[in-house]
N, C-alpha and C positions, 0 to 999 in steps of 0.2 A: 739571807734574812738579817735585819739589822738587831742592835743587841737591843734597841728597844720595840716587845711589840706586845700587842693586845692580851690582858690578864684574862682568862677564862673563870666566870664566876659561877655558873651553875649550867649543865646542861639537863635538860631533858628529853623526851620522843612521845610523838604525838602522831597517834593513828585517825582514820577516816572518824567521824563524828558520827556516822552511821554506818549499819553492813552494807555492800553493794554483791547481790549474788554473783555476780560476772568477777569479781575479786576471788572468790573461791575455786578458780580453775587455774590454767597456767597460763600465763601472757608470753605467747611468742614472741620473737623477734622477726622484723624482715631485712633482706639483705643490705640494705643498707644501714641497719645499724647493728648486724653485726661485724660490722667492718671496721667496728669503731672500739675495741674491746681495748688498745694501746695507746688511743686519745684523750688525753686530761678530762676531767671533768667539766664543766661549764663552770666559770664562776664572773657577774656583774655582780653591782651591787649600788644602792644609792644614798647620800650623804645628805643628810637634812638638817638644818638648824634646829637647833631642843627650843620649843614652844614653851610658853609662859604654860599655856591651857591643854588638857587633853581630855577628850570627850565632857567638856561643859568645867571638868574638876583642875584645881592646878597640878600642873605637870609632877608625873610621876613615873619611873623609868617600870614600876612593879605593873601599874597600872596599864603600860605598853605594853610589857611583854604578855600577861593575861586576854590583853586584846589581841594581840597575835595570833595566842595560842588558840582561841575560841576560835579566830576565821580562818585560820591551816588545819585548823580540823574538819571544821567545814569543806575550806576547798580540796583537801585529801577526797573527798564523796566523788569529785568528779574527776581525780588525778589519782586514784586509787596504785597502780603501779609504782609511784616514787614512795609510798609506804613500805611496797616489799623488799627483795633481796633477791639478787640473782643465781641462780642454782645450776649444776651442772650435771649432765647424767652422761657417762659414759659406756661405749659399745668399743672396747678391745679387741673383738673380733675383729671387726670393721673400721678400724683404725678412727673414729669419728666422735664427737661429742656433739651434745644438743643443750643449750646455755640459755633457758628461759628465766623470768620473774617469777618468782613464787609471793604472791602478793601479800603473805601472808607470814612470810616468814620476817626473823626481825623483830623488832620494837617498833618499829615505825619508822616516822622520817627524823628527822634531829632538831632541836635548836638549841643554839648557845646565847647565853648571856655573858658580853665580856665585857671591861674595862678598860680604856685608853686617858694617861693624864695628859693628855693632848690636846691641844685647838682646832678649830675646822682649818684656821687660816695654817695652822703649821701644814695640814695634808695638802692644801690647794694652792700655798702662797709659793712652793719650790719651782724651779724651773722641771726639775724631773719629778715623777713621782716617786712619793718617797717609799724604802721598800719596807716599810711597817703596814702599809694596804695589803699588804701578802697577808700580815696575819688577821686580816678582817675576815675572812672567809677557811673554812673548813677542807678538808681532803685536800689539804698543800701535797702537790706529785703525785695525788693518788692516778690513776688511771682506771679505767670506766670496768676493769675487770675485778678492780678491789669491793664492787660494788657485789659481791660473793660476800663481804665480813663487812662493810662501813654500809652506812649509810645512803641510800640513792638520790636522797633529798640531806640538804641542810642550811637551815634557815642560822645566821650568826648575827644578831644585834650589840653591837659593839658603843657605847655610851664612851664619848668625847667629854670635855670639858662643859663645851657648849653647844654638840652634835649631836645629834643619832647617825649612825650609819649599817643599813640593812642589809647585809651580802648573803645571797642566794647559790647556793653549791649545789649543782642537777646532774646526774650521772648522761654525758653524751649519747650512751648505746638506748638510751631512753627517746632521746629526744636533739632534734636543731635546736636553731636561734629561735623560729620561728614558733616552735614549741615550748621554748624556754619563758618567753616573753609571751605568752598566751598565758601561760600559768602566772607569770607576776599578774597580769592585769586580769584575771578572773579573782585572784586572791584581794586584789585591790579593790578590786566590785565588791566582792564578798565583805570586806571589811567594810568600808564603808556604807553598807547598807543598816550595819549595825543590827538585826535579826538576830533573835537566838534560833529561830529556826532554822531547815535548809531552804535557803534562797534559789529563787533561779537566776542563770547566769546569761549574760546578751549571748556568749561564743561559749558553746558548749563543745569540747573539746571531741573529735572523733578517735575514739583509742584503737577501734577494730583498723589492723596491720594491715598493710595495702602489699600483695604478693601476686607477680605474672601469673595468670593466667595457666593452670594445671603445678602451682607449684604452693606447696605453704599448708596447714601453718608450721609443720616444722621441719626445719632446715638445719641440717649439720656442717660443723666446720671437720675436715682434716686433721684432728689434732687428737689426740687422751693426756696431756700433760699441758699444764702452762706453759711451761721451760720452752717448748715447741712455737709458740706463738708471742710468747708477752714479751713484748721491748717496754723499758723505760729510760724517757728522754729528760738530760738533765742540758738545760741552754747556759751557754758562754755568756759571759759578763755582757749583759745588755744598759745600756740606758732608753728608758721608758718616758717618754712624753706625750703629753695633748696639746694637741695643734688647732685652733678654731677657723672655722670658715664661715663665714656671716652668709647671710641670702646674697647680700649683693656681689661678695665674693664669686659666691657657687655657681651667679646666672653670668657674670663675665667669663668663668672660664667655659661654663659651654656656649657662649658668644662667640669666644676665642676660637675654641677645636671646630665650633661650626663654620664658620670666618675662611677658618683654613680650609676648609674641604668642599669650598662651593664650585661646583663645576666635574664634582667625584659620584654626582647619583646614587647619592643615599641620604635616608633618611634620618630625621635631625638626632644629630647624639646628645646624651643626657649630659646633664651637669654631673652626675656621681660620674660617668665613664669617663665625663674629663679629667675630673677630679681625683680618680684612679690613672691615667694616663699620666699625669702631672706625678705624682706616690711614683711608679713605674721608673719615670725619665729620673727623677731624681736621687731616688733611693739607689739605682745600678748607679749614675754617676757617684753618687758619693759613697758607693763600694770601691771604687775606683778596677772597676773590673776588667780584662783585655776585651779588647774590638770585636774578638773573634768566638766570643766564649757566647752561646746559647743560654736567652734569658727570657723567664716566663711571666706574665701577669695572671696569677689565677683569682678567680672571681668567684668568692661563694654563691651560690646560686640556688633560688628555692625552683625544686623539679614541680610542685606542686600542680602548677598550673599548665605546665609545658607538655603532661603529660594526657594522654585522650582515651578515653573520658578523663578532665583532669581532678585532680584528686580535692577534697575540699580544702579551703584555708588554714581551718582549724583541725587538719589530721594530727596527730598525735603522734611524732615519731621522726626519723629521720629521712627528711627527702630533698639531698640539695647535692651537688657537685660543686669540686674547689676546679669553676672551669677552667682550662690554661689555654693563654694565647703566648705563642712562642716567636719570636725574633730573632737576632744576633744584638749585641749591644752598640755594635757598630751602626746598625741599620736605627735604634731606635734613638741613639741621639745626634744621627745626623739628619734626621727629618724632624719635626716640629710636633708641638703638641695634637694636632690636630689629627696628625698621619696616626699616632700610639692608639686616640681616641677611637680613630674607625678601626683600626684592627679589634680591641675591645667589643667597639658597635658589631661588628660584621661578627665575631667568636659568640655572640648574643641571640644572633639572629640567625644562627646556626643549629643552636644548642637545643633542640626538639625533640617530640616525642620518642623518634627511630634511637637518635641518640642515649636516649634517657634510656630504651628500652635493651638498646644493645649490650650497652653498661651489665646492666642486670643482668641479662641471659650469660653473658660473659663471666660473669660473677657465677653461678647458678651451676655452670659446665667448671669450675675451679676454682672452689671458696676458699677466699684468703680474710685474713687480719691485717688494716694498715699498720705498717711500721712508725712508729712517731716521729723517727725523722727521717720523715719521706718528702720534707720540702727542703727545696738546695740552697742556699745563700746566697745565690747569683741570681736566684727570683726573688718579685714580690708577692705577698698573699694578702689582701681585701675581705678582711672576715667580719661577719657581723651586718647589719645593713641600718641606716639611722632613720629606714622605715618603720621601722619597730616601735612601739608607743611604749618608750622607757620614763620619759616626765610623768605619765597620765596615772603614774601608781604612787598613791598618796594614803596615806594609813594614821588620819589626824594627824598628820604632822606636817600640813601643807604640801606645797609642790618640792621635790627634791633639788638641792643647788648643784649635786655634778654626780656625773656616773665614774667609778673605776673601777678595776677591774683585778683579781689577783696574779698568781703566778704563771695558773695554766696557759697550755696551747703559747707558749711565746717562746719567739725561735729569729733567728738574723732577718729583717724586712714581713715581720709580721705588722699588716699594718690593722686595727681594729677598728671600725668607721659605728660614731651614735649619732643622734641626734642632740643637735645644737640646743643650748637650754631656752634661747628666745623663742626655740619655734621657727616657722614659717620656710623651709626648705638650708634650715644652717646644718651644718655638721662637725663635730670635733672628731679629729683621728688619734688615735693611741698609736704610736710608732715605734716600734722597738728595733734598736741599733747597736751595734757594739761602738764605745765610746768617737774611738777618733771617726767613723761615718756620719757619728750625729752629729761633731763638729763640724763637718764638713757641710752636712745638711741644711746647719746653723745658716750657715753662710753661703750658700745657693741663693742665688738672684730670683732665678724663675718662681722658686717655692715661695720664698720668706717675701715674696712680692703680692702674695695669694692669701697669706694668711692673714687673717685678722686679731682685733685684741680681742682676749676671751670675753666672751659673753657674761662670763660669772664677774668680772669687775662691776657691773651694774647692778648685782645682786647684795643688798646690805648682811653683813656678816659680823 
């Protein structure tokens, strides 16, 4: 953390706006998120220019934050869970513990009001980001198990010179991306519709826990102590950047991987797979790793749909695999972009329901807790996906100029993929490197051939 970062000026906690009877019971967990008890928290967050106006009056930061508070209360009615607090009950007999939501217990969710004497351009004008975005966001290192005493939710509004910037902190064991980003945009809807009432929302979220077939809703881990289970991951000196990929970027390199593989009988690979294949080839070179040494591409991946019957969009909860496709490094940069792409393509068109299901049952016969550094340095990891509608949340303060992101979850070749702020199939990647690989990366032909200039240079600031 640098010695300058974000003043905290008041906080407070803010529960559901109404009761919901189904919050009066215990909210289980299903196996996939309780696996997640030693993974960071979730933290994006979005950086907006401070407005002359807000809601009709001139700009006021008191005035934002009251508005906040009215439509997080709100949308607590239909995200009831990230109010509560996580609880633990243990059987010593039985050597096992059972770690639900007590939806009830707590103050609520959190928000902060803090202070930065900073400019937008000082956050966005650096080559790296700079590490004072760490303290935009709440539960720095916490881990999804602290979510027993902190907070599961924490909303931090952070007042720039000439900013606003909104960072969002979500307890993991709660929830994915794809859950993450369902709550930004119901809260965005909600705000926006300006009602003091409760509104209805387009994607009403599904909270009821998706669990195999004779098994649920509660599920014990192995454990009666933390000490047993809880790792905490502190990462090596990384440098952190966003790299832009324009539409016209993203459709030549799946022109390219496609190009390459005509006459291979499959079908057409996407531009994100190239785009990952590309991250992949370049990041193991500029680890400079031996020929011989086993390297993986894992691909966050929503199970949602892959599963039969498949689950809805808007489940509520955690359903995704970090898929890995494995190589040698030898093999993957001596063949071409196109060859990385279809192994990607073909680990995609693998990854199915049996899959999905095996997972679980495998889980189910030997509950464990991920380790946090359970990713190796000699892989890459593609988290996040820039399908996600992170622009489309707007909270009277226009559209947002750039997404970042704080400490959590970042480790050697993490790579974080959003969406591009012009729209239309662009993506920026968050890349995190230890210094001499980013150099190297700097200067890779293939990559810095692909990248474009950021989209935010169009944006008046």
């Amino acid at each position: 953390m640098s010695a300058t970062t974000a003043k905290h000026i008041s906080e407070c906690f803010i529960k559901p706006k109404y009761e919901v009877e189904e919050a009066k019971k215990p909210y289980y967990l299903a196996p996939m998120d309780l696996t997640m008890f030693c993974v960071h928290y979730i933290q994006k967050g979005l950086l907006f220019t401070k407005p002359s106006q807000f809601n009709g009056q001139p700009y006021s930061t008191q005035n934002l934050l009251e508005s906040l508070k009215d439509s997080l209360s709100l949308t607590l009615v239909h995200f009831y869970p990230l109010a509560g607090r996580l609880v633990t009950q243990v059987d010593e007999d039985q050597h096992q513990c059972l770690i639900f939501v007590d939806c009830n217990k707590g103050p609520g969710a959190k928000l902060i009001h803090a202070t930065l004497d900073m400019t937008v351009s000082d956050i966005l004008s650096p080559t790296d980001v700079p590490l004072v975005v760490q303290s935009f966001f709440d539960h720095d290192r916490a881990v999804n198990h602290d979510g027993h005493n902190e907070s599961l939710l924490t909303i931090q509004v952070t007042e720039l010179v000439d900013g606003i910037f909104i960072g969002c902190s979500m307890n993991h064991a709660l929830g994915d991306g794809t859950s993450y980003w369902l709550f930004w945009n119901m809260w965005s809807e909600i705000h926006q519709s300006k009602h003091k009432e409760l509104v209805p929302v387009s994607r009403m979220p599904v909270l009821e826990r998706w669990f195999p077939k004779g098994y649920g809703p509660t599920l014990y881990l192995p454990y009666v102590h933390p000490d047993e289970f809880v790792t905490r991951h502190e990462a090596p000196r990384l440098r952190e950047r966003i790299f832009h990929f324009s539409p016209k970027s993203m459709a030549r390199l799946k022109e390219k991987a496609n190009e390459e593989n005509i006459g291979n009988n499959i079908s057409t690979i996407s531009s994100f797979k190239a785009l990952s294949a590309l991250c992949w080839r370049t990041i193991v070179r500029a680890n400079g790793l031996s020929r011989d040494q086993v390297t993986n591409c894992r691909l966050a991946t929503n199970n949602r749909h892959r599963l039969d019957p498949p689950l809805s969009p808007e489940y509520f909860g955690n359903c995704i695999s970090a898929m890995a496709t494995p190589t040698t490094v030898g093999e993957l940069l001596d063949n071409n972009l196109g060859w990385a792409a279809a192994l990607l393509h073909q680990s995609v068109l693998n990854h199915s329901d049996k899959v999905v299901r095996d997972f679980v049952n495998k889980w189910l016969q030997a509950p464990y807790v991920y380790p946090m550094g359970m990713f190796d340095s000699s892989s890459v990891m593609m988290g996040s996906s820039p399908r996600f509608d992170m622009y489309g949340n707007e909270f009277g303060l226009g559209k947002a100029i750039a997404l970042r992101s704080g400490y959590a979850n970042k480790f050697v070749g993490k790579v974080t993929s959003y969406e591009g702020y012009e729209g239309g199939g662009s993506v920026d990647l968050e890349i995190c490197l230890p210094p001499d690989s980013m150099k190297a990366l700097e200067s890779d032909e293939e990559f810095m051939s692909a990248v474009s200039s950021p989209s935010i240079d169009n944006v008046t600031i």
